[in-house]
C-alpha positions as CSV (number, residue, x, y, z in Angstrom):
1,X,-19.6,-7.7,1.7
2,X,-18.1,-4.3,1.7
3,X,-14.5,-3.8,1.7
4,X,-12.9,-1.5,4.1
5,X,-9.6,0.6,2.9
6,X,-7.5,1.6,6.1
7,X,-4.9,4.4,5.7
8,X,-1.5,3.5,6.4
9,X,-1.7,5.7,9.7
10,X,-4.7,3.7,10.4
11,X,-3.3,0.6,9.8
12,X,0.4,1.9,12.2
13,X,-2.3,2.5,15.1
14,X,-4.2,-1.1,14.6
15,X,-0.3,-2.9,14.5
16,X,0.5,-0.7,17.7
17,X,-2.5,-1.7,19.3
18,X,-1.8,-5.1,18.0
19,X,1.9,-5.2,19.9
20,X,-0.2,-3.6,23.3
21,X,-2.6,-6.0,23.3
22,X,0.0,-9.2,23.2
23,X,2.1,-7.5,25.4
24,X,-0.8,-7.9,27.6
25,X,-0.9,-11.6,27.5
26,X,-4.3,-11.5,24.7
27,X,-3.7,-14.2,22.8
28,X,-3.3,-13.2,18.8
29,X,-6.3,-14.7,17.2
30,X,-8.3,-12.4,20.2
31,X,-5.9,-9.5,19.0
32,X,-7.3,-10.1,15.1
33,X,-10.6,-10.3,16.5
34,X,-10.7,-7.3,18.9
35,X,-9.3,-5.2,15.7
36,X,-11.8,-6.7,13.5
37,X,-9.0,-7.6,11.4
38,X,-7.9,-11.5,9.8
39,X,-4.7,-13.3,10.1
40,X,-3.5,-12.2,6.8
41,X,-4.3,-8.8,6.8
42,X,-2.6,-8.4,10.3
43,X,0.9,-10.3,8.6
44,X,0.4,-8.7,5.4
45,X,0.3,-5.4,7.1
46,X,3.0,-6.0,9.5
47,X,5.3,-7.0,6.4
48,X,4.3,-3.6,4.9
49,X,4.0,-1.1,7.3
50,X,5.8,-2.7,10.7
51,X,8.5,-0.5,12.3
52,X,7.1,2.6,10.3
53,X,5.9,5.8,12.2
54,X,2.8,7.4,11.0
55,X,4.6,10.3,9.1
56,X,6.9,7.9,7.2
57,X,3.7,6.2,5.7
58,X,2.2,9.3,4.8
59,X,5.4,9.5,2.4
60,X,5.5,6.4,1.8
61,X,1.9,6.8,0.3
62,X,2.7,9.8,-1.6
63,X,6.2,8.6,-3.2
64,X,3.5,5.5,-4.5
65,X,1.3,7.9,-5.7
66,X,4.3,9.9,-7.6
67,X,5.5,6.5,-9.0
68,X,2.2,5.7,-10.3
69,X,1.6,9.0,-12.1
70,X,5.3,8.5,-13.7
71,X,4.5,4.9,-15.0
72,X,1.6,6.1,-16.8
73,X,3.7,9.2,-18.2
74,X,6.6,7.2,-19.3
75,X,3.7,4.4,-20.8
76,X,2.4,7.8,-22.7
77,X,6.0,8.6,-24.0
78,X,6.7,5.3,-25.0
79,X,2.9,4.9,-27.2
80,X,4.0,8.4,-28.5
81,X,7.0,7.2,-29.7
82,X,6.0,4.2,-31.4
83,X,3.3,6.0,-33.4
84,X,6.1,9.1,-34.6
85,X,8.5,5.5,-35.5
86,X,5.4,4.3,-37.6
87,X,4.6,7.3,-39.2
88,X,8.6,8.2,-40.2
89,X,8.9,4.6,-41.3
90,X,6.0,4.9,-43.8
91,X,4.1,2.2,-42.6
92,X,0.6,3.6,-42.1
């Protein structure tokens, strides 16, 4: 089965609708099944993204994406480093 990837402003709507929905008196495993959604996707998500507005996860997205890209730089640094240690050190 194909996995479906929800962007965070997707997933903000689906809690919202969520918090409607039980505020209606729906009963939560009718909520998960309305949003075509599990248990733990619906806690997971809550613990993630629960209280944030839609433009606060659209930087919260891109300050992941920034971290990522300076992990690998700083993983790049550190293999260039080694190697110029080696090669000073004489042990090639």
């Amino acid at each position: 089965m194909k996995r479906k990837h929800a962007t965070p402003e997707q997933i903000i709507a689906k809690l919202r609708k969520a918090e409607e929905l039980e505020a209606q008196g729906m009963k939560r495993e009718l909520v998960f099944r309305k949003l075509e959604i599990t248990q733990g996707t619906f806690y997971r998500w809550k613990k993630q993204y629960g209280g944030l507005r839609p433009d606060q996860a659209k930087v919260l997205k891109e300050t992941r994406k920034e971290n990522e890209r300076l992990k690998r730089l700083v993983a790049d640094l550190s293999l260039d480093k080694a190697m110029l240690k080696e090669l000073v050190e004489g042990k090639w």
